[in-house]
C-alpha positions as CSV (number, residue, x, y, z in Angstrom):
1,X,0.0,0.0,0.0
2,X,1.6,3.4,-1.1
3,X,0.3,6.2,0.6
4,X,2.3,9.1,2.4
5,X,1.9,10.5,5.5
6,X,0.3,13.6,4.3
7,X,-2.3,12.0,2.3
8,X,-2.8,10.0,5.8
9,X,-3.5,13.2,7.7
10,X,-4.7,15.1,5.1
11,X,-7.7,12.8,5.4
12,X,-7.9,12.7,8.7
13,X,-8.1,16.3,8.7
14,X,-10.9,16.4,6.4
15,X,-13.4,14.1,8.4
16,X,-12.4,15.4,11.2
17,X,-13.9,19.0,9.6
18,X,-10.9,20.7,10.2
19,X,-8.5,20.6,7.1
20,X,-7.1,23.6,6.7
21,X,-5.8,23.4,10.6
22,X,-2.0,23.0,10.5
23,X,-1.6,22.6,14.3
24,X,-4.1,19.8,14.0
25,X,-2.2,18.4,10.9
26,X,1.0,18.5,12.3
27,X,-0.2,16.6,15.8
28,X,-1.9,14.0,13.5
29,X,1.4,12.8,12.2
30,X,2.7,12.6,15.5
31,X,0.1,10.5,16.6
32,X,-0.4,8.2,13.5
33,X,3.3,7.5,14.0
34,X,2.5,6.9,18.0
35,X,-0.2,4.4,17.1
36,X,1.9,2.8,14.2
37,X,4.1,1.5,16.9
38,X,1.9,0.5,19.2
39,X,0.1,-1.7,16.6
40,X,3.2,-3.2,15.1
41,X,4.6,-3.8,18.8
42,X,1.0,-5.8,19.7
43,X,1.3,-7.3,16.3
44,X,4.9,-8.3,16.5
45,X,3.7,-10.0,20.4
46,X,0.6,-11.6,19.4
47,X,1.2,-13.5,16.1
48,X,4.4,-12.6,14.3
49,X,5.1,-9.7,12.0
50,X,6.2,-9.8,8.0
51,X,9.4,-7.0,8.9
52,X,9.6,-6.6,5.0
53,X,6.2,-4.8,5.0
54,X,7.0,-1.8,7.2
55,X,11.0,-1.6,6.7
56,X,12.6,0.7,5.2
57,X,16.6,0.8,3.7
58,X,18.9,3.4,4.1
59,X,22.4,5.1,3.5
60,X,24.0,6.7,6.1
61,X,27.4,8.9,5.5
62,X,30.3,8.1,7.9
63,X,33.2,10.0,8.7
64,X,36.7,8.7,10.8
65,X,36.1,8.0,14.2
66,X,39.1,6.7,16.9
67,X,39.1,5.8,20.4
68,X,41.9,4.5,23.1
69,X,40.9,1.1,23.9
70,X,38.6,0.0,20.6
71,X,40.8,1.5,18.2
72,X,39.5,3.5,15.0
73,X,36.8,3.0,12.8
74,X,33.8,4.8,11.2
75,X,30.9,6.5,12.6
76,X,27.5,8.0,11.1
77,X,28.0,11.9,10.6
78,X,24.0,12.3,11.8
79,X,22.2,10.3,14.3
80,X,20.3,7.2,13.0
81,X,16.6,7.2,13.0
82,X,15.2,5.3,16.0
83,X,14.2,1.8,15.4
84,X,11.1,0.7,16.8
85,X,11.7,-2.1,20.0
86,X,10.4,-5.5,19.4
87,X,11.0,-7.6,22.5
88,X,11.1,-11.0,19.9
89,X,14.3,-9.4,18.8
90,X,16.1,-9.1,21.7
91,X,18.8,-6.0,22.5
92,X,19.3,-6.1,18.1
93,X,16.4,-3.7,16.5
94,X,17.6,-2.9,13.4
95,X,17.1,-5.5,10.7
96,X,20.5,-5.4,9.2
97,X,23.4,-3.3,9.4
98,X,26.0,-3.7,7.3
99,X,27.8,-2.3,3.8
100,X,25.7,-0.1,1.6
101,X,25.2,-2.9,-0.7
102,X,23.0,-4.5,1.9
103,X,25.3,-8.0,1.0
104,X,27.3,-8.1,4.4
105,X,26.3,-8.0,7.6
106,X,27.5,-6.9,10.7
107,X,27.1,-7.5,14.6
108,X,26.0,-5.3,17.1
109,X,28.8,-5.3,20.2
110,X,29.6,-3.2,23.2
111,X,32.6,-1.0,24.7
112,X,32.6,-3.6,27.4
113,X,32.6,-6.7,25.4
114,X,34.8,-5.5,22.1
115,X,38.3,-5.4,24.1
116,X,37.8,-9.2,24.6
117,X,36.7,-9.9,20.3
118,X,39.5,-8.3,19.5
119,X,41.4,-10.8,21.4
120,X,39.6,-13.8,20.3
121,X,40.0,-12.5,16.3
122,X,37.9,-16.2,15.8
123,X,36.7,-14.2,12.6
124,X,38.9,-12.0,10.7
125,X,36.5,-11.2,8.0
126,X,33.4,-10.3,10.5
127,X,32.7,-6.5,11.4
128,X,31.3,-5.2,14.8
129,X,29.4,-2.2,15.3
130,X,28.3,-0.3,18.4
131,X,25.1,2.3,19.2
132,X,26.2,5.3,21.1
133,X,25.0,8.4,21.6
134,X,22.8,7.9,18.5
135,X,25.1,7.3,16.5
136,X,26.4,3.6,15.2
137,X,30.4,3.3,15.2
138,X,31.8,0.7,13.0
139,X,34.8,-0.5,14.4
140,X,38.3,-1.5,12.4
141,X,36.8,-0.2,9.5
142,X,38.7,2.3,7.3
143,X,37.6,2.2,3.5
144,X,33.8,2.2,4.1
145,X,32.3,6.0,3.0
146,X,28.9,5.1,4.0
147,X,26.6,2.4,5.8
148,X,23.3,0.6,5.2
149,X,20.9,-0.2,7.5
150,X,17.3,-1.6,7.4
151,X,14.6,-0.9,10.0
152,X,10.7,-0.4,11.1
153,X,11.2,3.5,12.4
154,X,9.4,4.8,14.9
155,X,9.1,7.8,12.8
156,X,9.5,6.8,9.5
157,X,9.2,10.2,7.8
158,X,12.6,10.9,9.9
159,X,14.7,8.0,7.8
160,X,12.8,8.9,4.4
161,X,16.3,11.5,3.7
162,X,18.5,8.9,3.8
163,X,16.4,6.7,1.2
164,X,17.2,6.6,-3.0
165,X,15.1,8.5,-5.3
166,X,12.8,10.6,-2.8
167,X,10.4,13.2,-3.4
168,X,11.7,17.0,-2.3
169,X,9.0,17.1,-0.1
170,X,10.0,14.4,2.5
171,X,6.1,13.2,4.1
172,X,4.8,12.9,0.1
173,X,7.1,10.0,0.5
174,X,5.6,6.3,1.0
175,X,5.1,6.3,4.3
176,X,5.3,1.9,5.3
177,X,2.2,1.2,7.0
178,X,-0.7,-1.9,5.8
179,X,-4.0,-1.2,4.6
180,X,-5.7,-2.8,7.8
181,X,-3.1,-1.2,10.5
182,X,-4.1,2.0,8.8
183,X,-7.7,1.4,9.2
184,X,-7.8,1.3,12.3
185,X,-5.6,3.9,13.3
186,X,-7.8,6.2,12.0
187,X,-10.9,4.8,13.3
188,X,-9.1,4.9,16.5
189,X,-8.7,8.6,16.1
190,X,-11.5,9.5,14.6
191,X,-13.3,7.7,17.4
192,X,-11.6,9.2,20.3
193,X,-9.8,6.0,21.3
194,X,-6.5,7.1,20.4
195,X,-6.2,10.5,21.5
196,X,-4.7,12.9,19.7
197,X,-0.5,14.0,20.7
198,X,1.5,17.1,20.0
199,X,4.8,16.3,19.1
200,X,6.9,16.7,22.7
201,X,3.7,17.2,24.6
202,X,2.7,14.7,27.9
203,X,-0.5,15.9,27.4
204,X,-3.3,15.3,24.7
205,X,-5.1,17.9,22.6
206,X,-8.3,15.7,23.0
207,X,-10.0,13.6,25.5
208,X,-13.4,11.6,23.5
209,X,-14.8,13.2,20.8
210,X,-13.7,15.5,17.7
211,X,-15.0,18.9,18.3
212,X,-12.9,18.7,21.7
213,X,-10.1,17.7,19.8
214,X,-10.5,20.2,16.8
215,X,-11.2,23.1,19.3
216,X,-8.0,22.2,21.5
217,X,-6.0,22.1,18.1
218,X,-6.8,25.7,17.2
């Protein structure tokens, strides 16, 4: 299903009687993206998930990167989207990291337990890789100009600049969600069961119906 996250709220906005409302607009892709994840998370739990139909691949540019126990390396010049937390996948939550060819993986390590790989050097071929800071650091890697990484983002309109061939306008870009997840977020919202959530906001702008939410929006 190819539909992008404005054409998502710009609907939304519509039945809700309130399209021209950018506030309203700009909450509503905060809280399809909040609902997204709570559906794929219950999904994931409940009966298994198809990754393939919500991920998305991208490039990331790396730049040198050296410290005094692990060595040098390469790490991401930007912070990497966030990766939406299935517990069926343990402490690993992207899909594949790797070269930008997507052909060769590599596995996610720690400060604490890279000292003692390095030792063991069981694999001379395989490449480690560590999350800090928001940023991944590939480690004894020197030649690699950028890195490729596949994921279910919590935000996916966030990775969507680090994809090939998107459109200038980043949310008129595919956003990865299924025809029935989509369905019932917005009958969720339109409903007043999934309140509606500014973007770095505890609170809601709604509580049960739409005219409360449309009149908080404004």
């Amino acid at each position: 299903m190819k539909i992008s996250i404005n054409e998502i709220v710009e609907n939304l906005a519509f039945v809700l009687g309130d399209q021209y409302n950018m506030t309203l607009r700009e909450a509503l892709k905060h809280t399809v993206s909040i609902y997204r994840e709570k559906l794929l998370r219950e999904e994931d739990f409940n009966s298994g998930l198809n990754y393939n139909d919500f991920s998305q691949n991208i490039e990331m540019p790396l730049e040198d990167w050296s410290h005094p126990i692990c060595g040098t390396g390469k790490i991401t010049t930007e912070e990497i989207p966030l990766s939406i937390r299935f517990k069926n996948r343990g402490r690993v939550n992207y899909l594949y990291v790797g070269d930008s060819t997507f052909g060769h993986a590599y596995t996610q390590t720690s400060f604490v337990e890279y000292p003692f790989i390095m030792k063991l050097k069981h694999n001379v071929n395989a490449l480690y890789y560590i999350i800090e800071n928001g940023k991944m650091i590939i480690l004894d890697n020197h030649k690699q100009c950028s890195l490729g990484i596949i994921g279910i983002f919590s935000e996916p309109q966030n990775a969507v600049k680090f994809c090939d061939n998107v459109e200038t306008i980043l949310d008129d870009n595919p956003y990865p969600l299924s025809g029935d997840l989509l369905a019932r977020i917005r009958q969720g919202i339109i409903s007043g069961d999934f309140p509606i959530r500014k973007k770095g906001e505890e609170g809601v702008i709604t509580s049960n119906s739409a005219n409360e939410l449309l009149q908080k929006a404004k």
